[in-house]
N, C-alpha and C positions, 0 to 999 in steps of 0.2 A: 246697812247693806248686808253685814252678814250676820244680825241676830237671828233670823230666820232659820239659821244653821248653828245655832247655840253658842256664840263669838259674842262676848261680850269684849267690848273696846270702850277705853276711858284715855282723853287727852292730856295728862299730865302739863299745868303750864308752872314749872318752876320760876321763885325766884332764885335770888344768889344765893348762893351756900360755902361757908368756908372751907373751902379745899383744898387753898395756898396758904398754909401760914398759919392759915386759923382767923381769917379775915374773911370780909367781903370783896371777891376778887375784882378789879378793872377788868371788862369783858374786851376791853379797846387794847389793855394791855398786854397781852397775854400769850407775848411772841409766834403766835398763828393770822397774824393780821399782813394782808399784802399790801403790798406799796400804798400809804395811803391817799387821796385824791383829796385836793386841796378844794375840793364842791364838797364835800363831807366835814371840810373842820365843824362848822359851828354846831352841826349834830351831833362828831367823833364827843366834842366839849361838853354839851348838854346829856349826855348818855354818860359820859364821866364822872358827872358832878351829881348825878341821881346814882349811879353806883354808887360811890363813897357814901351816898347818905343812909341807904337801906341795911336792913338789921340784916347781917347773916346768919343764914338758915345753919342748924347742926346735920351734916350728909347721914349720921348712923336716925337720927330722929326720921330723917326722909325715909332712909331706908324701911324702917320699923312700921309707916304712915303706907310704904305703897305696899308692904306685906299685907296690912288690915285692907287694903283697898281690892287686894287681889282674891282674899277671901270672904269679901263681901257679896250677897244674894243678888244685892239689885245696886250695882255700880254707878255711879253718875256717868254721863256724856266727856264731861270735861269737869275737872278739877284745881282750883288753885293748889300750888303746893310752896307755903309759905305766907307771909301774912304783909310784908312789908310795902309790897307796891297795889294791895287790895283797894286803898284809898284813889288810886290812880286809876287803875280800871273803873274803879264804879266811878269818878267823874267822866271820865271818856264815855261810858255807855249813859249818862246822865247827859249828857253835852248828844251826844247822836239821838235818844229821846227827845230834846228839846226841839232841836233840828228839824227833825219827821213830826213833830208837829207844829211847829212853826210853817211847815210849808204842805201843810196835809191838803191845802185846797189845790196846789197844782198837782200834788201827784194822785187827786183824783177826778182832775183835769186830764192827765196825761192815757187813763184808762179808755177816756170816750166813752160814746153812750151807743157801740155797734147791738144790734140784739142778733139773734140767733137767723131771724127771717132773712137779713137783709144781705147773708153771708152766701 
């Protein structure tokens, strides 16, 4: 929307980064969480147990990564920043690929066959 106006924008998706301690922090823990809602446990638990596993990031390495990105010619759209949940994304967009074509004949089913005349 606004390269047109010389605005380059890049979506930075971090992962975790040690900023407590020197660990990979709990995002569940992390005394900014409100009351929690007992329809959340099993997700609070699963988001839990994938935190503790991922490697944390070093925050001055990030720092030093979104310098280069900031003086880069031609930026990417969006950017991972960190490497440890890259496995996790690419089967999710592997799994939504399957998906869409798994079921490619309804959704061009769903297009119909109007042409231009009949409008």
């Amino acid at each position: 929307e606004v390269a047109e106006f010389g605005v380059k924008v890049t979506i930075i998706e971090p992962g975790g980064f040690a900023t407590r301690g020197g660990k990979n922090p709990n995002p569940l823990d992390n005394g900014h969480v409100a009351t929690p809602d007992p329809a959340y446990d099993g997700l609070r638990r699963r988001l839990g147990a994938m935190a503790g596993k991922q490697p944390a990031g070093d925050p001055a390495a990030a720092a030093q990564a979104l310098l280069t990105l900031v003086d880069t010619d031609n930026p990417p759209l969006r950017i991972l920043f960190g490497q440890g949940f890259r496995p996790m994304i690419e089967q999710a967009y592997a799994d939504r690929l399957k998906t869409w074509a798994d079921w490619q004949d309804l959704s061009a089913q769903a297009q119909g066959h109007l042409d231009q005349a009949d409008r």
